[in-house]
N, C-alpha and C positions, 0 to 999 in steps of 0.2 A: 504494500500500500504506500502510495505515496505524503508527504508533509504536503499537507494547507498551506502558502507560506503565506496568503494571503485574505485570512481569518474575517476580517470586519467585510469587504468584500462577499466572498462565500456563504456567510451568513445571512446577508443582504438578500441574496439570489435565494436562499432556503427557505427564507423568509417569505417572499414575494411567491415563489413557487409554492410552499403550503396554502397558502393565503387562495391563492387562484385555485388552485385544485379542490382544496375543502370547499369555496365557493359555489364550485358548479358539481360538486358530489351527487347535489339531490336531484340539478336539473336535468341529468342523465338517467332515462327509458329503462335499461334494461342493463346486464350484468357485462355485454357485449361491448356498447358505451363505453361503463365505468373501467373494465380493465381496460380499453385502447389508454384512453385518459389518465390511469396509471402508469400504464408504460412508457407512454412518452414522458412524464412527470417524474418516474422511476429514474428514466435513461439521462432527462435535462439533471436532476439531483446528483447523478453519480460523475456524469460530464462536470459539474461545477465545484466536487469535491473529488477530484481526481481520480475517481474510480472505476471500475470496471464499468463501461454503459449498458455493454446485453444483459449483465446481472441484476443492474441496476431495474435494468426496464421490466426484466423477466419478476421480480420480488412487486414494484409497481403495480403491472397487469396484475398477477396474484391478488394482492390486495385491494385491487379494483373490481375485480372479479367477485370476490366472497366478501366483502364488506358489508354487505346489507345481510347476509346470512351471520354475522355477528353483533347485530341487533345496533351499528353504529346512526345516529340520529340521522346526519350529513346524508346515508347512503339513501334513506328510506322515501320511496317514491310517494308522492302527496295526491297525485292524480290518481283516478279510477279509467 
């Protein structure tokens, strides 16, 4: 794994990227959605903190994927 060397930065970007992602958790249909939305979320995270990005993305989509099946508020679709 590589050193951050760039901390305030990186955090900046994790920041904004949570921020965005948890925003539009709920506006996403279906499971299909939510992991694309993770993996690219996964991939931008691991890209900004020097890390592996297919890992990144692949942990991402997972979490996008099953998220609503862990009863998280964000995932849970409002519409009928």
């Amino acid at each position: 794994m590589q050193t951050v060397r760039n901390w305030p930065a990186t955090l900046g970007k994790l920041a904004i990227a949570g921020v965005l992602v948890g925003s539009l958790a709920g506006c996403f249909e279906n499971d299909t959605q939510r992991g694309v939305a993770g993996a690219v979320a996964g991939g931008a995270v691991a890209g900004a903190t020097g890390n592996n990005v297919a890992t990144g993305a692949l942990i991402g989509g997972a979490a996008g994927v099953f998220c609503r099946d862990t009863g998280a508020q964000a995932c849970q679709n409002t519409r009928n």
